[in-house]
N, C-alpha and C positions, 0 to 999 in steps of 0.2 A: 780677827785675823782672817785675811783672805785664801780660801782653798788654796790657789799656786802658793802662797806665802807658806802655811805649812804644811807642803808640799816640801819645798823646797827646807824646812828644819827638820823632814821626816827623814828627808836624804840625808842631811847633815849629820846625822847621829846615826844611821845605818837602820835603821829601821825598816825600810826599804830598799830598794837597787834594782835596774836595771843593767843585765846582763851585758856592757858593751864589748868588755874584753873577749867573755865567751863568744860572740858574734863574730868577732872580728874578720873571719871570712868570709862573712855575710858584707859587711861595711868594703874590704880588699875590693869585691868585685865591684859595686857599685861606682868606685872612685875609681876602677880601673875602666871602667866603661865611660864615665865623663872625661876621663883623662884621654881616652883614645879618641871620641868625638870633637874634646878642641884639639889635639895633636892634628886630625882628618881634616877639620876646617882652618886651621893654620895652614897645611899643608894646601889648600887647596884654591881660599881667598889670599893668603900672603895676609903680611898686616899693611895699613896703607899710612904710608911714612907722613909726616906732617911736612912743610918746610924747612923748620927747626932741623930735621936731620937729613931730609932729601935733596934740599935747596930749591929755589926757586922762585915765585914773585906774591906778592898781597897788593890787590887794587881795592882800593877805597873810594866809592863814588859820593857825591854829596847827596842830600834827602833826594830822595825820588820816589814815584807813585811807583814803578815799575815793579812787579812779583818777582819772585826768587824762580818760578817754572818761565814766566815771559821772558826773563834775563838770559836764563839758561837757552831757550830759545833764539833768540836776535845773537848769540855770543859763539852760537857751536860754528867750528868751521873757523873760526877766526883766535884759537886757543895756542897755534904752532902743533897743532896737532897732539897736546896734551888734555886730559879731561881737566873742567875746570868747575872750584867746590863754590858753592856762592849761597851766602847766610846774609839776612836781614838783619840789620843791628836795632839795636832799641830806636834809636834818631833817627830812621829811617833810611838809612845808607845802604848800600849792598856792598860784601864784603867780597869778592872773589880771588882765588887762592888759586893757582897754577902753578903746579912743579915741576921739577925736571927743567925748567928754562934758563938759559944762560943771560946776563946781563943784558946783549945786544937786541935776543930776541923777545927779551920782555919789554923795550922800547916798542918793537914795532907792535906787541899784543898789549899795548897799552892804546897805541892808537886804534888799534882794529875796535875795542872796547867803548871807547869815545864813540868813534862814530857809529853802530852795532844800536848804543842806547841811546843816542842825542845828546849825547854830554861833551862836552869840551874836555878833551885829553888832558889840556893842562889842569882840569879841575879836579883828575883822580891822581888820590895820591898811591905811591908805589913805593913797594918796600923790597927790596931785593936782597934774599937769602944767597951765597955762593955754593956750589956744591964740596968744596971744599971745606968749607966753616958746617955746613949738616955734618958731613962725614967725622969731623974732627968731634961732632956733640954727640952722637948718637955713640962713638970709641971712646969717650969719657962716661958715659949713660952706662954701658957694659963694663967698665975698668971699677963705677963706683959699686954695681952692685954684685961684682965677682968681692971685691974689697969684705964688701956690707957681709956676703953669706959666711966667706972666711973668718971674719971676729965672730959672729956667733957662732959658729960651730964651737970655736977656740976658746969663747967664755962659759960655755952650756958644761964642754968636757969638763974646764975647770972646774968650774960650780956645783957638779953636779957629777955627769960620768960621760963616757963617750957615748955608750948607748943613747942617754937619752939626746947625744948631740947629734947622732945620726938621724934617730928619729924626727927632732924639732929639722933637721934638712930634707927630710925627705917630705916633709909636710909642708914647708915653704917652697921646695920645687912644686910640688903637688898645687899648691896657690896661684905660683905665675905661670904655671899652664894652664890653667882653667881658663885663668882671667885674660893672656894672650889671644888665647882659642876664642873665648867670647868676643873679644877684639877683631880677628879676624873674618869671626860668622855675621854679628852686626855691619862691620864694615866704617867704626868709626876712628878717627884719625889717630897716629899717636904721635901724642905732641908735648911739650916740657911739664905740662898739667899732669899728664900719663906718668909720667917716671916718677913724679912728686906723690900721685896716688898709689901706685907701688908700691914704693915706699912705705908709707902710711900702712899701708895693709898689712906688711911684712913686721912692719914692729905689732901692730896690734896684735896678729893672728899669733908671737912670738908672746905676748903678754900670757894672753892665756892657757898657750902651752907650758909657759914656766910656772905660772899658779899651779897647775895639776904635781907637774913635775916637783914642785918642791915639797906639799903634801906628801906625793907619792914619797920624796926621799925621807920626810919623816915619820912614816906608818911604815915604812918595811927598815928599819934603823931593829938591827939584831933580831929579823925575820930568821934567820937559820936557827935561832937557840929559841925556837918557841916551836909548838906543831898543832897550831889554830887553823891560820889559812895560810892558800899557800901564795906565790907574788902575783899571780894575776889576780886572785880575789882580792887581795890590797889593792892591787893597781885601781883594779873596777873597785874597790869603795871610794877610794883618793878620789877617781873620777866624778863619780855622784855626787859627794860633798859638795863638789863646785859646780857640779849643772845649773843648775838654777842659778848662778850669780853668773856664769858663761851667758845662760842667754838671756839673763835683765841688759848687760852690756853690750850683747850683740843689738838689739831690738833698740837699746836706747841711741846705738850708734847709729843704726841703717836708719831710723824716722829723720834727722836732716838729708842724710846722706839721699835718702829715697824722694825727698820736696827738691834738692838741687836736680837729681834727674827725670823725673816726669814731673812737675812742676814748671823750677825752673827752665831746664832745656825742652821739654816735651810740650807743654801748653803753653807758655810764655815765650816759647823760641830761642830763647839763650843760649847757642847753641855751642858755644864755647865752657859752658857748665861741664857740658856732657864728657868730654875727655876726663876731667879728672871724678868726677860724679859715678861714670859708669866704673873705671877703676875701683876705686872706694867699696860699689855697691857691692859687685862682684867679689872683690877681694876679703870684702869683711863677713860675707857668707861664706864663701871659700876656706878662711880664715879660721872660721866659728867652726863648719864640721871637720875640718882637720885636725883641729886641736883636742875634738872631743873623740873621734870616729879612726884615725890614723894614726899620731902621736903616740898615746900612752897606751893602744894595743900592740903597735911595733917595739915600743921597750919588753912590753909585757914579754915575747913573742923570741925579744933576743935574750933577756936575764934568764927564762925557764929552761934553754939552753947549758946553764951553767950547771957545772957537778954537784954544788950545793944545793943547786932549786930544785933538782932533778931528786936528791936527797929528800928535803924538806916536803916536796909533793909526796914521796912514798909514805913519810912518816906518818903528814895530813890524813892520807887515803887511807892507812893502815889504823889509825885512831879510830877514824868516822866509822870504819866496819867495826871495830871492836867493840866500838857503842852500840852501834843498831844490833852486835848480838847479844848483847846484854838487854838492853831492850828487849829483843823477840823474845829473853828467856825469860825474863820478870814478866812479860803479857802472856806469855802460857803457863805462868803458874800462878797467873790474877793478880800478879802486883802491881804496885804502879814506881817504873824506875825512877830510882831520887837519881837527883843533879849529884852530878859529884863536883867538887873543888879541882879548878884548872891551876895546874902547878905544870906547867909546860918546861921548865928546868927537869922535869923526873921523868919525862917522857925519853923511851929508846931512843936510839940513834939511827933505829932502820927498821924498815918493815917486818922483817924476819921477828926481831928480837921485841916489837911491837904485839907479835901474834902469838906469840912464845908466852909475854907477862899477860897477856889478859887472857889466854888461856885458862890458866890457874886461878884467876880474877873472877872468870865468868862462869866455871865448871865446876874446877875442885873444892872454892871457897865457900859452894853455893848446897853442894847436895847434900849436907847436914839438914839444910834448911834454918842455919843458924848465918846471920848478919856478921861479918867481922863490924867488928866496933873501933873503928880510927880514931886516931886525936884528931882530924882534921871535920869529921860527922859529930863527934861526942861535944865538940867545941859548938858546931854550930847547930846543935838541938840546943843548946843552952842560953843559946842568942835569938830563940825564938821566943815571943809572947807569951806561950805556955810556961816556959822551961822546961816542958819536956822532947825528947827525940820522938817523933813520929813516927 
């Protein structure tokens, strides 16, 4: 068995854990600082619309030696005064894309284009987007995924509770800004492949918040009537359990994901990869730390809120000291404290009444220097290999 391997069954059984919950305003900032860098770079490049939503023309020239910079060169000045995109196809064609242009004056930037590379206007072919027909896809693009985030809130709450329905949304906003933001600061297009990557991201990064989420909802299932841990250390174990199957999944997703875009689009030129490729990439990292780092500290964050966790943390806290005095009093009188049997139904209902019974537990029962003898101690000295109590 390989070290990650029981690594990850050491997590599974609690044997270890790392602190995500208690961090969590460690993790707040960090995401609040990537979050305001793509909001700055959104804000600053804009995203740069494809035809699909902005309208406008795709010329298509037949094989040609001519490069994508010599092209760009012979072409500028003759675009209608629009910047214009031009990609090398595998066949060796060049693809050029110009937006914003109306029907009439894609005719004339079709011929400007012919003659520009030495090609015969009639031999490029042209695809003319309307600006109306973008506008009408880009308000169906926004109608689907207002749609998309309202069912899942709607089935989270059900399934589950509102909380964690807030949270799984505020970690998918959290997703499409980042990934926007990167959109913006790269500076690559967005185009029907983009929404489709979205998409894709939004369910995945959704997979693995509900994996935690449904754990969580079955390790804290009548947390109030017990006084072990309190919801956020459940939370944080629920989380650990699935670390390690969180990122076998991420890593196995992003290895295609990462050959469609420096691969395919980067060394090989594909450059129509890259839309849905960089999507994807972005989104399913994005995806990965939100679900681990965002998600289930914001449940955590809003349930310890409530009267009963606020309850159930005193009881916790009032336990743990009662032991660590019982401890310090068996170590200064050279004993060694025996484990006592957890019967969390017998535990107080509050601190007060917590500090009250082991008072008499840890002091009055103890200065005889005589052991009370339980049925629950006497029982289990006799389940030991000796038979005797120790």
């Amino acid at each position: 068995m390989s070290k990650f391997s029981n690594l990850g069954h050491r997590l599974h059984r609690g044997e270890i854990a790392y602190d995500f919950v208690g961090k969590r305003k460690l993790w707040y900032g960090v995401s609040l600082l990537i979050t305001v860098a793509a909001i700055v770079g959104l804000a600053v490049n804009g995203l740069k619309l494809g035809i699909e939503f902005s309208g406008g023309a795709v010329f298509t020239t037949p094989k040609t030696s001519i490069s994508v910079s010599a092209a760009h060169d012979k072409i500028a000045g003759d675009t209608a005064g629009h910047d214009a995109t031009i990609q090398k196809l595998g066949n060796g064609s060049l693809r050029i894309q110009v937006s914003d242009i109306s029907t009439d004056v894609s005719k004339q930037v079709q011929k400007n284009i012919g003659k520009d590379l030495g090609i015969a206007s009639t031999k490029i072919d042209a695809e003319i987007v309307g600006p109306s027909w973008g506008k009408e896809i880009s308000q169906k693009a926004l109608e689907g995924l207002i749609i998309f985030l309202v069912l899942v809130v709607a089935y989270l709450a059900i399934a589950f509770e509102w909380r964690m329905a807030v949270a799984a949304l505020v970690a998918l906003l959290h997703d499409l800004t980042i990934t926007t933001g990167v959109y913006a600061i790269v500076g690559f297009e967005v185009t029907p492949g983009t929404v489709i990557g979205l998409l894709t991201i939004l369910g995945y990064s959704l997979y693995d918040t509900v994996v935690v989420f449904d754990g969580l909802k079955e390790a804290s299932k009548d947390i109030t009537k017990k006084n072990r841990f309190t919801y956020s250390e459940v939370a944080n174990r629920s989380l650990n359990a699935t670390l390690v199957r969180s990122i076998n999944t991420t890593v196995v997703a992003l290895l295609p994901v990462g050959a469609l875009l420096f691969i395919g689009g980067g060394i090989l030129g594909a450059g129509m990869l890259n839309d849905i490729a960089l999507a994807l990439f972005v989104g399913l990292t994005a995806g990965a730390y939100s679900s681990i780092f965002i998600a289930t500290p914001i449940v955590a964050d809003l349930k310890e809120r409530e009267p009963q966790m606020k309850a159930l943390r005193r009881r916790v806290l009032a336990k743990r000291a009662a032991d660590a005095k019982r401890a310090a009093e068996a170590e200064a009188r050279g004993e060694s404290p025996e484990d006592e049997a957890d019967d969390d139904s017998a535990e107080p209902e509050d601190a007060e009444a917590a500090a009250a019974v082991v008072g008499p537990r840890g002091q009055g029962a103890r200065t005889t220097g005589a052991r009370p003898q339980s049925g629950s101690r006497g029982s289990r000295g006799r389940n030991r290999p000796s038979g005797k109590r120790r």
